[in-house]
Residue, then its C-alpha position, 0 to 999 in steps of 0.5 A: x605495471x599489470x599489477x599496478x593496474x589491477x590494484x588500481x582497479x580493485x582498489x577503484x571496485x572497492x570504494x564504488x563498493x563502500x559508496x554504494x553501502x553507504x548510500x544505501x543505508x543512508x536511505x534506509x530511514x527517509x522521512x517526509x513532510x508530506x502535509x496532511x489532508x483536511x479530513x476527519x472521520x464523521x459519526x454521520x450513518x450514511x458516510x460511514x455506510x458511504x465507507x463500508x461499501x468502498x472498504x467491503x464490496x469495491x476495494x479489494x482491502x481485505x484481500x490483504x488486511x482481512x484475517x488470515x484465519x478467514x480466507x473461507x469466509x472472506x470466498x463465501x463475501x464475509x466481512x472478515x476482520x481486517x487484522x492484516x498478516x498477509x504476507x507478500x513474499x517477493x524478490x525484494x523480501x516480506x512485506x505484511x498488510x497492516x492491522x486496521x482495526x481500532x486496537x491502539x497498540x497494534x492497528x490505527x487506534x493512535x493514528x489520527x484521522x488525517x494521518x489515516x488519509x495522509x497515508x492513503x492519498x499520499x503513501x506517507x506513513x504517520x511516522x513520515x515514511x514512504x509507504x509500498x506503493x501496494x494501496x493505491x487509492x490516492x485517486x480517492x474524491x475527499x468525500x469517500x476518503x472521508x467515507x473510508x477514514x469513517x468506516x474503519x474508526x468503526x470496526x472494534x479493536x482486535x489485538x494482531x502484531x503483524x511482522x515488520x517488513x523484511x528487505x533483503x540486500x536487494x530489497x533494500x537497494x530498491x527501497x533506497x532507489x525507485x521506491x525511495x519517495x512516497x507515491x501520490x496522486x497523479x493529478x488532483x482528486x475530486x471533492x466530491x465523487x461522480x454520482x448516478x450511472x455515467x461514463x465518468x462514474x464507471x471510470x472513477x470506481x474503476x480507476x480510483x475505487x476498485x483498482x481493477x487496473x493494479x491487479x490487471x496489468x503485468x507488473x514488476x516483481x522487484x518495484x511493482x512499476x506496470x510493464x505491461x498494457x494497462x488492463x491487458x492482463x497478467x500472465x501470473x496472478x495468485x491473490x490468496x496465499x494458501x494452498x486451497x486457493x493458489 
C-alpha cells in the first residue's frame, strides 16, 4: 500500500512538473496588440531640443543606453552615445539596453515612430512583445513623448549588436508570471506637460521624467516590483557596471 502511495504521488509530482513546463513555455512568446500612440517624430528645432533635454539632463537614459566605452565621459556630463550594451546581471538572467541610435540593423533605424511610443508609454515592444519594466516613462504628456521620439530620430546611425536577453530557468518563470503582460500608465497622461515653477510641474519631472523614484526605493531582484516606501531608499544601488564606479 505504501508503495502504491508513493508512485501515486511521485506519479502526481511528475505531471504538476510536465504541467508546469508546459505553461512556462508556452508563455515564453506572448505577443500583444496594444494600439499604438498617435505620435510622430517633428523636425521643428524647439521640440527636438524639447527632447534632447529630457533624454540628456532628466532622464537617466544613458546610464544604461550610453557607450559603455564612455563611462568617463558620461561622469564628466558628456552626451555619449547611446549605443546600449549595459548589461543588468541579476537572479532572472542578463538583460542589455538596446541600441538607440538611427542604425537600421542594429538600433530604431526600422522602427516607426509610433512603434518607438508604443514602447515607451505602453512596455510593448514593435514585435508585440512585453518589454521589462526597466523604462519607465509611461508617465510622459504626448507632447514630450513627441519631444523624446524627435530627438532620437536625430542621433546618427552607430552600428552596435547588443546581446539578446539571456532568461535562466527562473527567469523564464517570472517572465511567464508576473511580468507576463506589458506595463502601462497607471492612469491617463497629459497632453501637454505642466510649465513654469509649480508643485505640479516639480512632481511631473520628478515622477514621469526623471523617475527618481525607480532608483529611490527598495525593489525586487527577481520582478523589480517596489518592496519598499517610495522614495525611502535603497539599501544597495550600483548604476555603473565596472570596477572604477561600483
Amino acid at each position: 500500500m505504501f508503495r502504491k502511495v508513493l508512485l501515486g504521488l511521485l506519479a502526481l509530482i511528475g505531471i504538476i512538473i510536465v504541467s508546469g513546463a508546459m505553461y512556462v513555455g508556452s508563455r515564453q512568446t506572448l505577443r500583444f496588440d496594444s494600439p499604438y500612440p498617435s505620435i510622430a517624430a517633428s523636425a521643428d528645432a524647439s521640440i527636438v531640443e524639447r527632447g534632447r533635454y529630457i533624454v540628456r539632463d532628466l532622464a537617466p537614459c544613458a546610464s544604461c543606453h550610453g557607450d559603455l566605452s564612455q563611462r568617463a565621459a558620461y561622469s564628466d556630463g558628456a552626451d555619449v552615445s547611446l549605443v546600449g550594451g549595459f548589461v543588468f546581471d541579476i537572479p532572472p538572467g542578463k538583460f542589455y539596453a538596446r541600441n538607440l541610435t538611427s542604425d537600421a540593423e542594429t538600433g530604431l533605424g526600422n522602427v516607426s515612430d509610433s512603434a518607438i511610443a508604443r514602447a515607451l508609454r505602453d512596455g510593448v515592444g514593435h514585435d508585440g512583445r512585453a518589454l521589462l519594466p526597466f523604462m519607465e516613462m509611461q508617465g510622459l504628456s504626448d507632447d514630450d513623448l513627441q519631444a523624446v521620439v524627435s530627438y532620437l530620430r536625430t542621433l546618427p546611425p552607430v552600428r552596435n549588436v547588443v546581446p539578446p536577453h539571456s532568461y535562466n530557468l527562473m527567469g523564464k518563470v517570472v517572465k511567464a508570471t508576473v511580468l507576463a503582460n506589458p506595463a502601462g500608465p497607471l492612469s491617463p497622461p497629459p497632453s501637454q506637460a505642466p510649465r513654469g515653477v509649480s508643485e505640479e510641474t516639480g512632481k511631473y519631472l520628478v515622477e514621469s521624467v526623471a523617475l527618481c523614484w525607480s532608483c529611490h526605493t527598495e525593489r525586487s531582484p527577481m520582478t523589480g516590483a517596489f518592496t519598499g516606501p517610495r522614495y525611502g531608499g535603497t539599501k544597495a544601488f550600483t548604476e555603473f557596471d565596472d570596477p572604477e564606479h561600483s
